[in-house]
SETIKE-47111 format. One record per atom (N, C-alpha, C, O): residue number from 1; residue in three letters; x, y, z negated. Coordinates in steps of 0.001 Angstrom, whole numbers, m for minus. Each point is the difference from the previous one (the first is absolute). Layout:
+-----+-----+---------+---------+---------+
!   n ! res !    east !   north !      up !
+-----+-----+---------+---------+---------+
! NUM ! ALA !       X !       Y !       Z !
...
+-----+-----+---------+---------+---------+
***
This chain:
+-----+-----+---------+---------+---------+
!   n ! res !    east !   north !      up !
+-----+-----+---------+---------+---------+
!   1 ! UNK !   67273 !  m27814 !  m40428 !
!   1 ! UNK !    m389 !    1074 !    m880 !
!   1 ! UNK !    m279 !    1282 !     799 !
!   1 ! UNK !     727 !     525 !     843 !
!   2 ! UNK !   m1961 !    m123 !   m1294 !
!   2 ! UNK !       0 !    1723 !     913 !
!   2 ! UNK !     714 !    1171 !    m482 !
!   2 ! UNK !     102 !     256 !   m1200 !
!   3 ! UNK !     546 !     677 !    2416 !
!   3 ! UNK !     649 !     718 !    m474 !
!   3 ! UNK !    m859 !     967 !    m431 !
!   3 ! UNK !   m1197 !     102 !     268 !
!   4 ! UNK !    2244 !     988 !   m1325 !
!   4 ! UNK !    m335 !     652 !    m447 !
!   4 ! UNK !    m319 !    1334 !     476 !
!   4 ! UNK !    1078 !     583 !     120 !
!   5 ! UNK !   m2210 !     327 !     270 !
!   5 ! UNK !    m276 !    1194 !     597 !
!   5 ! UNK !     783 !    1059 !    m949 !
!   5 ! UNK !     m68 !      78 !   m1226 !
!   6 ! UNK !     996 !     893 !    2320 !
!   6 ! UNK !     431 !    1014 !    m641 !
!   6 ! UNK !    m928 !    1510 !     116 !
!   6 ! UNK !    m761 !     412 !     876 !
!   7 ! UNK !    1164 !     105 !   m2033 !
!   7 ! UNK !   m1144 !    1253 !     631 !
!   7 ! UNK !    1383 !     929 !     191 !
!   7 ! UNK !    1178 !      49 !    m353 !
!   8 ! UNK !   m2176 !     656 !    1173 !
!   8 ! UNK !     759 !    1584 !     895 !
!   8 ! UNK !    m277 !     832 !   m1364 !
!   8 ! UNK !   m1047 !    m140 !    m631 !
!   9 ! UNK !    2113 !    1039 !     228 !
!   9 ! UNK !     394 !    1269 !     m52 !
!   9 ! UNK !   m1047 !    1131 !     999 !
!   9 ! UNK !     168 !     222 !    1199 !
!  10 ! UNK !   m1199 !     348 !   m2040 !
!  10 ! UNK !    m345 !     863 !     908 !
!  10 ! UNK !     866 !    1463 !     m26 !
!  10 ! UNK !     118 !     546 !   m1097 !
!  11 ! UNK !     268 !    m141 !    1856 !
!  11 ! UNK !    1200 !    1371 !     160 !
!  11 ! UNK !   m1145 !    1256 !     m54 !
!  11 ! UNK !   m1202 !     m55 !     260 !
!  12 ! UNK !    1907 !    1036 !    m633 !
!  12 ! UNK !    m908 !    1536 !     136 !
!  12 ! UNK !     236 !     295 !    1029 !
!  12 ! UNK !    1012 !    m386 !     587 !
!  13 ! UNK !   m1916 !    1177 !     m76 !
!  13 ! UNK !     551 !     714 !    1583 !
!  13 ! UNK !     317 !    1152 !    m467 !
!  13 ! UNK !    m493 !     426 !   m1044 !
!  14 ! UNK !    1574 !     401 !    1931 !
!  14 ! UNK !     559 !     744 !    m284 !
!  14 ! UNK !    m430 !    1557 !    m851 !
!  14 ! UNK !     589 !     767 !    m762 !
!  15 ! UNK !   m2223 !    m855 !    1520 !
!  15 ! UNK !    m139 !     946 !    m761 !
!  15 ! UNK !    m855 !     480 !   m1136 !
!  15 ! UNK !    m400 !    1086 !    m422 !
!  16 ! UNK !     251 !   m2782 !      m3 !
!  16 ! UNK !    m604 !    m464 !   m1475 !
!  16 ! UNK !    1144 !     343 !   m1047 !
!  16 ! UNK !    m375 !     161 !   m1161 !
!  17 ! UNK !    1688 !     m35 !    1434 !
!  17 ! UNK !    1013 !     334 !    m585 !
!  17 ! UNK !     m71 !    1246 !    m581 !
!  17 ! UNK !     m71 !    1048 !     642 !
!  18 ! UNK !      91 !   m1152 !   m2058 !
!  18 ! UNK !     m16 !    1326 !    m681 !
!  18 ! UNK !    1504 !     698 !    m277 !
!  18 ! UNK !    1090 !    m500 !    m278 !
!  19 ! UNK !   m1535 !    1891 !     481 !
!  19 ! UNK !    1326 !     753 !     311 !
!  19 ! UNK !     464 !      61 !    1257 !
!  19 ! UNK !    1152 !     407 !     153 !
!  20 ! UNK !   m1883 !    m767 !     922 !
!  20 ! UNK !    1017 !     241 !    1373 !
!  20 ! UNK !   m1496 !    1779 !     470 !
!  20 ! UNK !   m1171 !     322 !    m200 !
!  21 ! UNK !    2048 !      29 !     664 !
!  21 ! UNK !    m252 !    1616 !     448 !
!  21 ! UNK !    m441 !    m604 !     888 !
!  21 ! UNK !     440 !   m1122 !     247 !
!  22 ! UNK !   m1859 !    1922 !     808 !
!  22 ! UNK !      68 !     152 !    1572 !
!  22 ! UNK !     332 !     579 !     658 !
!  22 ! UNK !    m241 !    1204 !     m89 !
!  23 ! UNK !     966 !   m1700 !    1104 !
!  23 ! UNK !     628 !    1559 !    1020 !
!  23 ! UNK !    m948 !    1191 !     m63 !
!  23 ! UNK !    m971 !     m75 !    m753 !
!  24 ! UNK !    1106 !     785 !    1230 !
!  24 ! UNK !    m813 !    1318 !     400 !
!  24 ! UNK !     471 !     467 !    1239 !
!  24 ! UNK !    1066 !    m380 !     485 !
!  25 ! UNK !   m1939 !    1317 !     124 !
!  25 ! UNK !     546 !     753 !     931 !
!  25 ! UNK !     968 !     977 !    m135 !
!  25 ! UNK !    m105 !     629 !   m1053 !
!  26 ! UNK !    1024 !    m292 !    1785 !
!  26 ! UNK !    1058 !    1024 !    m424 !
!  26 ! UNK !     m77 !     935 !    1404 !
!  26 ! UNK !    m949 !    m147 !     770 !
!  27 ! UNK !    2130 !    1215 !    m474 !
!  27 ! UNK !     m94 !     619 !     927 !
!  27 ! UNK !     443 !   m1157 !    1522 !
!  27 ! UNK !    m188 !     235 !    1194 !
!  28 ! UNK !     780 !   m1408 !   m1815 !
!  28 ! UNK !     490 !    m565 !    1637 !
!  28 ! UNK !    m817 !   m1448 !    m220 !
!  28 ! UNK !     530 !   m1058 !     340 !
!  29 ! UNK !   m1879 !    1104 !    m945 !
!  29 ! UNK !    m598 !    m716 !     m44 !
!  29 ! UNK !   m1534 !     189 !     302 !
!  29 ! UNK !    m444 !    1121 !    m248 !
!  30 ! UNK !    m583 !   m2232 !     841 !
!  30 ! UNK !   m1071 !     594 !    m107 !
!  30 ! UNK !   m1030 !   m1179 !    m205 !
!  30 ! UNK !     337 !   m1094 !     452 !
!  31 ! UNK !   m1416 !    1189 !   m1013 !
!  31 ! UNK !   m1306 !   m1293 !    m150 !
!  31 ! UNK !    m577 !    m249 !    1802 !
!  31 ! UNK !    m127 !     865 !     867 !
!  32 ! UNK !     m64 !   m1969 !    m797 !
!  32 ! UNK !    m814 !    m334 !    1114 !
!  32 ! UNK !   m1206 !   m1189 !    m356 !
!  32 ! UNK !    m377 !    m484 !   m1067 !
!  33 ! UNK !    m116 !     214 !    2798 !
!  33 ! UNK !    m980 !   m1545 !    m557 !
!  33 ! UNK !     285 !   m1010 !    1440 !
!  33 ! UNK !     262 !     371 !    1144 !
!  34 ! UNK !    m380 !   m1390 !   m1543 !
!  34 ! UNK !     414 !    m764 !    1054 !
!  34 ! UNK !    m776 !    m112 !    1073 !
!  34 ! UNK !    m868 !    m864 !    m120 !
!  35 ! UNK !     887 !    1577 !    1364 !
!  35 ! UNK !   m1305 !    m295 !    1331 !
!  35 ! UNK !    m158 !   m1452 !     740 !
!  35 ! UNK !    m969 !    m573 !     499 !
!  36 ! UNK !    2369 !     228 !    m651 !
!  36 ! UNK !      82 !   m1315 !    1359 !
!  36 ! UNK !    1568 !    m468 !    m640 !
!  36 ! UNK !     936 !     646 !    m469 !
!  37 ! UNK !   m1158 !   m1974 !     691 !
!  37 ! UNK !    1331 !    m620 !     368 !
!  37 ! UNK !     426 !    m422 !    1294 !
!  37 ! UNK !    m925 !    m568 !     580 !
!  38 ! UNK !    2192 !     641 !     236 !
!  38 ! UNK !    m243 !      14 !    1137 !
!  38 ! UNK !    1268 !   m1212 !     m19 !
!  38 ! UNK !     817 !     129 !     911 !
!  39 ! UNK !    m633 !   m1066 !   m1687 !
!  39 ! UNK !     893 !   m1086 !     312 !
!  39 ! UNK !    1344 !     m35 !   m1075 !
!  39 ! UNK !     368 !    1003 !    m612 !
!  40 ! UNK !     139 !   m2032 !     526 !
!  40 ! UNK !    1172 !      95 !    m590 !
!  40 ! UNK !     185 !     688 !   m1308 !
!  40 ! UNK !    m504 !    m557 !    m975 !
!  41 ! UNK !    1230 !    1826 !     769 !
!  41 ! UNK !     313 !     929 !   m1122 !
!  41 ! UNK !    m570 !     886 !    m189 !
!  41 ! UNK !      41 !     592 !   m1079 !
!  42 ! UNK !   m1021 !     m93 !    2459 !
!  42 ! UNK !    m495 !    1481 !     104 !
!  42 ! UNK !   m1047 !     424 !      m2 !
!  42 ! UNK !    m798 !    m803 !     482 !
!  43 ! UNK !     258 !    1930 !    m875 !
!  43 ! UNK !   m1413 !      49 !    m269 !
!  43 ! UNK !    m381 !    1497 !     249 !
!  43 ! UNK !     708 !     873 !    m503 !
!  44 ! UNK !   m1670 !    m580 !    1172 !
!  44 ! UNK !    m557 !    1197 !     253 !
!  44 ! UNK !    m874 !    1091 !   m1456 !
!  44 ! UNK !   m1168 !     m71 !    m383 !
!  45 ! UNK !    2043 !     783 !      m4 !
!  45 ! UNK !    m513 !     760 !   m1125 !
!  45 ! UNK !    m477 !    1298 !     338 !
!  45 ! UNK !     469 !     725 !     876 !
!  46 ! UNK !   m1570 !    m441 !   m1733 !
!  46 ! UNK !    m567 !    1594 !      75 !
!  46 ! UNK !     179 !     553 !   m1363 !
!  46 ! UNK !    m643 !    m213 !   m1028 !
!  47 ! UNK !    2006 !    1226 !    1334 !
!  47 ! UNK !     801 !     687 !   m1150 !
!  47 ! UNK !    m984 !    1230 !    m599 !
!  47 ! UNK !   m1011 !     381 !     589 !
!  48 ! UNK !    1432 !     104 !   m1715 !
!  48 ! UNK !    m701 !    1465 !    m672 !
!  48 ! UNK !     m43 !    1027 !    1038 !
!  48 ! UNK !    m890 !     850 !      34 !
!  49 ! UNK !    1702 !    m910 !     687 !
!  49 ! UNK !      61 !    1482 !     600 !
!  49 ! UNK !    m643 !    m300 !    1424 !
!  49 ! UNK !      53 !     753 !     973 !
!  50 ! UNK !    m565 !   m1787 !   m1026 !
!  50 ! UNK !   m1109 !      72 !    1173 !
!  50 ! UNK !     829 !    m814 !    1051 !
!  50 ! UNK !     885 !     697 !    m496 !
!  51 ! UNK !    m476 !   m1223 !    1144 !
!  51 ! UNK !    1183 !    m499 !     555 !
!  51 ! UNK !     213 !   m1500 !     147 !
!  51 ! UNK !     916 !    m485 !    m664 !
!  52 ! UNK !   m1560 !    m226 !    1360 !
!  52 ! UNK !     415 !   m1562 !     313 !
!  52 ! UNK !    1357 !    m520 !     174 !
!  52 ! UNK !     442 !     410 !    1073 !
!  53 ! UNK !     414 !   m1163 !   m1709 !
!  53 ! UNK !    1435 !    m453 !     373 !
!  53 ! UNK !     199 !   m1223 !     163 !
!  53 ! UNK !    m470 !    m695 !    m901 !
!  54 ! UNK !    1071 !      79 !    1836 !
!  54 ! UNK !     461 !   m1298 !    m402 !
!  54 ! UNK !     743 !    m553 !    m542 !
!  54 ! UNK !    1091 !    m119 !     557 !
!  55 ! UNK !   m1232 !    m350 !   m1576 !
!  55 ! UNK !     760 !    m191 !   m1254 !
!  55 ! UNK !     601 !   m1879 !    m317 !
!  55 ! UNK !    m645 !    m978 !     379 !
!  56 ! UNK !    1621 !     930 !    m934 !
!  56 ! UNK !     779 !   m1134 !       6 !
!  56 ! UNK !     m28 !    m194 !   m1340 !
!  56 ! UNK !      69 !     828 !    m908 !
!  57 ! UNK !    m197 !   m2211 !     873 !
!  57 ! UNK !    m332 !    m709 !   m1715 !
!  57 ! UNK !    1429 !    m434 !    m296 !
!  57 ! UNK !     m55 !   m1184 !     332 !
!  58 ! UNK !    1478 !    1432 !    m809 !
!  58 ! UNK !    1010 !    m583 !    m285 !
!  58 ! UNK !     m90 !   m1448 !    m938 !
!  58 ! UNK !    m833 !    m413 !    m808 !
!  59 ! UNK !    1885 !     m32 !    1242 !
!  59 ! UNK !    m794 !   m1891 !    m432 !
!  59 ! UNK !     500 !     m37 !   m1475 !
!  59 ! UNK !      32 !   m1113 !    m527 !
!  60 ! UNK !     196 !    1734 !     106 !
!  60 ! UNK !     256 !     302 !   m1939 !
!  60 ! UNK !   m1831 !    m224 !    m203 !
!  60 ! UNK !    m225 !    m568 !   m1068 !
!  61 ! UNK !    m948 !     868 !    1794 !
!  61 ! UNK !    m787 !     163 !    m391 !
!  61 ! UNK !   m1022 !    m612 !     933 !
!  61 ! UNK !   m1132 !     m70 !    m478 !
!  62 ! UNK !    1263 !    m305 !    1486 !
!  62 ! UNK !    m470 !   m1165 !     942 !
!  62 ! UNK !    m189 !    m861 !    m331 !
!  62 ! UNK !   m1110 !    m441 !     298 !
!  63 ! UNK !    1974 !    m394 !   m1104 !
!  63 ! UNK !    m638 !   m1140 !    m642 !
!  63 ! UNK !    m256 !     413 !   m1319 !
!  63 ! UNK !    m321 !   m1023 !    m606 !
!  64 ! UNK !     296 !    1953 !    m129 !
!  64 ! UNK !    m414 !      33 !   m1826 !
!  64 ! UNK !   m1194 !     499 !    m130 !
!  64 ! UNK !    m800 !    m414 !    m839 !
!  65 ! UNK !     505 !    1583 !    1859 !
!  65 ! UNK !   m1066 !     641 !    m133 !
!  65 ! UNK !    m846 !     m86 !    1261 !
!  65 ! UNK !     430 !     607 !     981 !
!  66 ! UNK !   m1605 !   m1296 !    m867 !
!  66 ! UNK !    m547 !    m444 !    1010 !
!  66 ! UNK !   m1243 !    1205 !    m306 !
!  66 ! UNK !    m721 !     296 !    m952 !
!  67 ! UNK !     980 !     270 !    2585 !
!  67 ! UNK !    m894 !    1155 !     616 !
!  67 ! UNK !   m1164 !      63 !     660 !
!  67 ! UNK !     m28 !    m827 !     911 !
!  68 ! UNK !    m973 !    1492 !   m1005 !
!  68 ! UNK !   m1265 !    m339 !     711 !
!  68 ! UNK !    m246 !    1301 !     314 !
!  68 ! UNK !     517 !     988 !    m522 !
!  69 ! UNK !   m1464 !   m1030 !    1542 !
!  69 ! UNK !    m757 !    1238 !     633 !
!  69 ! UNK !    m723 !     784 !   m1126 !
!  69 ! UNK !    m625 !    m750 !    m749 !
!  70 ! UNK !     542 !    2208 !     405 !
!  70 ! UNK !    m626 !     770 !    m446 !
!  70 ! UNK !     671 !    m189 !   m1390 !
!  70 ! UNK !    m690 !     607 !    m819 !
!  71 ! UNK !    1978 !   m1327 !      95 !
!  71 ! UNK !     901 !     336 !    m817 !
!  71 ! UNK !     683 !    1667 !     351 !
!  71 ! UNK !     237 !     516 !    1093 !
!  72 ! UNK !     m49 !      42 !   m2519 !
!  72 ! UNK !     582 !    1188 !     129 !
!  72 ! UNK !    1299 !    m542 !    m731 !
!  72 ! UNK !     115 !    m789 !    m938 !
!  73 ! UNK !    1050 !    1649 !    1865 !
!  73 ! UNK !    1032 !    m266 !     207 !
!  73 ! UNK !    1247 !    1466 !    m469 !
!  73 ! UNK !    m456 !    1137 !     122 !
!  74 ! UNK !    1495 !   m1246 !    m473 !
!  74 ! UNK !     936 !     973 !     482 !
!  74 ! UNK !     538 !     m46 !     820 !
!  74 ! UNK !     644 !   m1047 !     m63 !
!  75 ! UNK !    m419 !    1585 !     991 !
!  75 ! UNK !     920 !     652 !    1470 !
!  75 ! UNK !     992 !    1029 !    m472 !
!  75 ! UNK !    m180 !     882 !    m840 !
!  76 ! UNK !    1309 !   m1172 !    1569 !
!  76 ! UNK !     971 !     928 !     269 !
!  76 ! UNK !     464 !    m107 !    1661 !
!  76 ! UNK !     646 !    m910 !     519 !
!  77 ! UNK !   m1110 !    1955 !      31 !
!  77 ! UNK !     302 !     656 !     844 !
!  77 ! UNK !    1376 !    m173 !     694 !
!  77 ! UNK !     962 !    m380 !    m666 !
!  78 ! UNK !    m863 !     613 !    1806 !
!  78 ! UNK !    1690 !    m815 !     448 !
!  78 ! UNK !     479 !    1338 !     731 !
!  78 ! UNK !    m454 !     374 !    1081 !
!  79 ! UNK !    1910 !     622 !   m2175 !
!  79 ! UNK !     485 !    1052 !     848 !
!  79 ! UNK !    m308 !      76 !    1309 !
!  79 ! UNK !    m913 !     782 !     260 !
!  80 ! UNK !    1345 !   m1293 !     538 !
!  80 ! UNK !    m520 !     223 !    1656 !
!  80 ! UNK !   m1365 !    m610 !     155 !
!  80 ! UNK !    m412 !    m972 !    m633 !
!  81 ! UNK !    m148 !    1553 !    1412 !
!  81 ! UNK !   m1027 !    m497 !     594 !
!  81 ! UNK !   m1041 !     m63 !   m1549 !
!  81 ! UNK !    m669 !    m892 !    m522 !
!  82 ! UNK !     865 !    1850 !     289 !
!  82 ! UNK !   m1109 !     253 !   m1623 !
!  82 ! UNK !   m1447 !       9 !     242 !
!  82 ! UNK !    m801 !    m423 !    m834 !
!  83 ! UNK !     414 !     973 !    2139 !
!  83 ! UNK !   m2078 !    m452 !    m273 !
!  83 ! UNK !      49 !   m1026 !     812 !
!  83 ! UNK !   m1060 !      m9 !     627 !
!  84 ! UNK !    1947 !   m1137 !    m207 !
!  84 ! UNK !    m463 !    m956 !     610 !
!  84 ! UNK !     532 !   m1701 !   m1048 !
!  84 ! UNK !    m498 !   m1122 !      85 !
!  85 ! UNK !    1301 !    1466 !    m705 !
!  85 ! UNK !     743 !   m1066 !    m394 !
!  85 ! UNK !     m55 !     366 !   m1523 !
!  85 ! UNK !    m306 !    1097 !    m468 !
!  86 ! UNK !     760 !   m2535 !    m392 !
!  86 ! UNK !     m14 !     103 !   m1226 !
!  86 ! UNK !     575 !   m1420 !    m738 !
!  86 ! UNK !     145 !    m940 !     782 !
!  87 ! UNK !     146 !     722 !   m1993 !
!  87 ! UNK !    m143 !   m1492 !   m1019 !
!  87 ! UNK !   m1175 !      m1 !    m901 !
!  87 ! UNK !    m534 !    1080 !    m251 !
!  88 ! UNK !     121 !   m2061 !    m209 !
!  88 ! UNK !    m866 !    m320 !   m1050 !
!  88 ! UNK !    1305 !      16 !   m1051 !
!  88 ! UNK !    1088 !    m532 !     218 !
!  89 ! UNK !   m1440 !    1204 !   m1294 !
!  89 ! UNK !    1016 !    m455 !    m904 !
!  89 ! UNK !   m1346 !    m953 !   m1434 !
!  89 ! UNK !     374 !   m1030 !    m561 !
!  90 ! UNK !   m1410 !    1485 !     339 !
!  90 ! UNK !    m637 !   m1179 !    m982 !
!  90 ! UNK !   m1382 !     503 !     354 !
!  90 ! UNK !    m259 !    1126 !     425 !
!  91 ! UNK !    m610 !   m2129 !    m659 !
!  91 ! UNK !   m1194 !    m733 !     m37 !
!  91 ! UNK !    m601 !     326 !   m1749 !
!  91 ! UNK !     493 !    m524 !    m999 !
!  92 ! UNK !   m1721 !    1564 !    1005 !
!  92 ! UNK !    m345 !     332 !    m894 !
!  92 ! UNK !   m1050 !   m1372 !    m385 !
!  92 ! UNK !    m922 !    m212 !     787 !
!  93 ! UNK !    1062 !    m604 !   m1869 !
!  93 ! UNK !   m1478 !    m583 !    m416 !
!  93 ! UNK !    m924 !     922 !   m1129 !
!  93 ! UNK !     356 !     773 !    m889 !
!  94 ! UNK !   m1658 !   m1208 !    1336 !
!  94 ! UNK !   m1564 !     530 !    m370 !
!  94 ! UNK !     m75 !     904 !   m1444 !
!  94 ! UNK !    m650 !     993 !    m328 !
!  95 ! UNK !    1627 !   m1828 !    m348 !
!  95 ! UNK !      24 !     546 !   m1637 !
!  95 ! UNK !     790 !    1792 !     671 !
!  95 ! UNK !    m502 !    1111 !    m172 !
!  96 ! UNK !    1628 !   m1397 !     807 !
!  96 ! UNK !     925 !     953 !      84 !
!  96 ! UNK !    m665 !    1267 !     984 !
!  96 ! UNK !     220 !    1204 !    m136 !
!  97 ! UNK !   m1008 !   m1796 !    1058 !
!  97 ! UNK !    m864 !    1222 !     682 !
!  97 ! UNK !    m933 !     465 !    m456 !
!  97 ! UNK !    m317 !    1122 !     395 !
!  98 ! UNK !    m600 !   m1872 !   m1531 !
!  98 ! UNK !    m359 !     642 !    m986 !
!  98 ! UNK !     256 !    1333 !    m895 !
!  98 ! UNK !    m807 !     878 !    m306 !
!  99 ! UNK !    2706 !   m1053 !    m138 !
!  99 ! UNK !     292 !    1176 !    m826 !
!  99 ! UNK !     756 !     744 !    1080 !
!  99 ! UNK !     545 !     970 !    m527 !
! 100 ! UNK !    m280 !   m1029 !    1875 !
! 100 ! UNK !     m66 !    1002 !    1000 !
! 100 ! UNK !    m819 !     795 !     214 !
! 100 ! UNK !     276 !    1200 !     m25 !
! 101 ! UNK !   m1638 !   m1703 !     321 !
! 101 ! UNK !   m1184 !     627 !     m50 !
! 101 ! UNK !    m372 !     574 !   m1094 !
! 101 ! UNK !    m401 !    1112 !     344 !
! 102 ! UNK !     266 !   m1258 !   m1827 !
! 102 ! UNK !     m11 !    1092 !   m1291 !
! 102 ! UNK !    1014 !     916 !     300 !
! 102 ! UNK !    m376 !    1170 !     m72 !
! 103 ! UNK !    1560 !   m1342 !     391 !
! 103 ! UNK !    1252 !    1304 !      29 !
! 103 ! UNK !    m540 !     991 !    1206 !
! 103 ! UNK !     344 !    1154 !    m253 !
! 104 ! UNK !    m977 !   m1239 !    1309 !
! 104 ! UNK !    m575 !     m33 !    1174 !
! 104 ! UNK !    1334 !     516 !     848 !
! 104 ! UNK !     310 !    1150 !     312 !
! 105 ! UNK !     359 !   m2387 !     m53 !
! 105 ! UNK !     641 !    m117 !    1078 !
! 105 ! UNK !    m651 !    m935 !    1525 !
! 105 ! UNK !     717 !      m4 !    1001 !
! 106 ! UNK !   m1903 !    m637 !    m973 !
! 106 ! UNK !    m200 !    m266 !     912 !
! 106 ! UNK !   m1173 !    1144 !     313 !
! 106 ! UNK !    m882 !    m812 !     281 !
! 107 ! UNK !     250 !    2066 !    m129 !
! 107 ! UNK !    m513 !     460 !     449 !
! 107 ! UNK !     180 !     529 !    1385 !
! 107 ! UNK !    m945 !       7 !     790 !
! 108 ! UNK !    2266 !     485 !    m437 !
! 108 ! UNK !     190 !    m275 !    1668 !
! 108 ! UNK !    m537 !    m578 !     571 !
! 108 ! UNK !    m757 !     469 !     850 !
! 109 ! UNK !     957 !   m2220 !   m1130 !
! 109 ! UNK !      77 !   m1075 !     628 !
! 109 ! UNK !   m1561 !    m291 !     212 !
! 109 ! UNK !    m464 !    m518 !    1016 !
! 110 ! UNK !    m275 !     932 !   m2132 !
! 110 ! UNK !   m1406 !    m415 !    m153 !
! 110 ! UNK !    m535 !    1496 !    1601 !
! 110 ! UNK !    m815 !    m356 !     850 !
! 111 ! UNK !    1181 !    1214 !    m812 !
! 111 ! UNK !    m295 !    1368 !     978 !
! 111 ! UNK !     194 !    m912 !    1182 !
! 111 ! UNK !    m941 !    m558 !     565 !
! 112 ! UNK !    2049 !     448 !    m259 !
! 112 ! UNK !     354 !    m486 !    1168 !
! 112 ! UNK !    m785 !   m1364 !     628 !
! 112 ! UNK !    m363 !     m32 !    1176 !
! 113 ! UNK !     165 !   m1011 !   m2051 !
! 113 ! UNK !    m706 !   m1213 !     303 !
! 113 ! UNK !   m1568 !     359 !    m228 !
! 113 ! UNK !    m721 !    m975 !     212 !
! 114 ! UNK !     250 !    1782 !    m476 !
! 114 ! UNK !   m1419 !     605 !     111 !
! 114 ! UNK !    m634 !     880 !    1453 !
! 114 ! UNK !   m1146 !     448 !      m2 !
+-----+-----+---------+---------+---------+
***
């Protein structure tokens, strides 16, 4: 007898989820875009304030949220060594840089990469 095919559950991605807020930038936070990945966790970002860092993907989000070049990102900055170093804390998707761009919080970012 042939077995029976199960179907998958398709899941929402996270930010098909209605009611979840997007981060924003705050004062110890800032928007970037991804330039380069340079191996492993880390990735070369060009922050708002003009400023390249190398920035570390923490694995909460290494494997959930898969990153590509020219994704805009949040960075936070690392007390020491602040214009060289930093974390990714989330990975904006297309819908969400969308209503960044109406609020016009990416206009920096658009100056700087121009």
């Amino acid at each position: 007898m042939p077995r029976k095919k199960r179907r998958r559950k398709k899941r929402k991605r996270e930010s098909e989820k209605e009611g979840k807020e997007i981060p924003l930038p705050d004062d110890a936070t800032m928007l970037g875009m991804i330039e380069e990945f340079l191996g492993y966790d880390r990735a070369r970002v060009i922050c708002a304030d003009g400023k390249t860092r190398l920035c570390r993907i923490p694995g909460r989000l290494k494997k959930r949220m898969w990153m590509r070049v020219g994704d805009v990102v949040l960075v936070a900055p690392w007390e020491f060594q602040y214009d060289k170093r930093g974390d990714i804390i989330y990975r904006y998707s297309s819908s969400e840089v969308q209503k960044l761009n109406n609020m016009g919080l990416l206009e920096p970012l658009k100056t700087i990469l121009e």
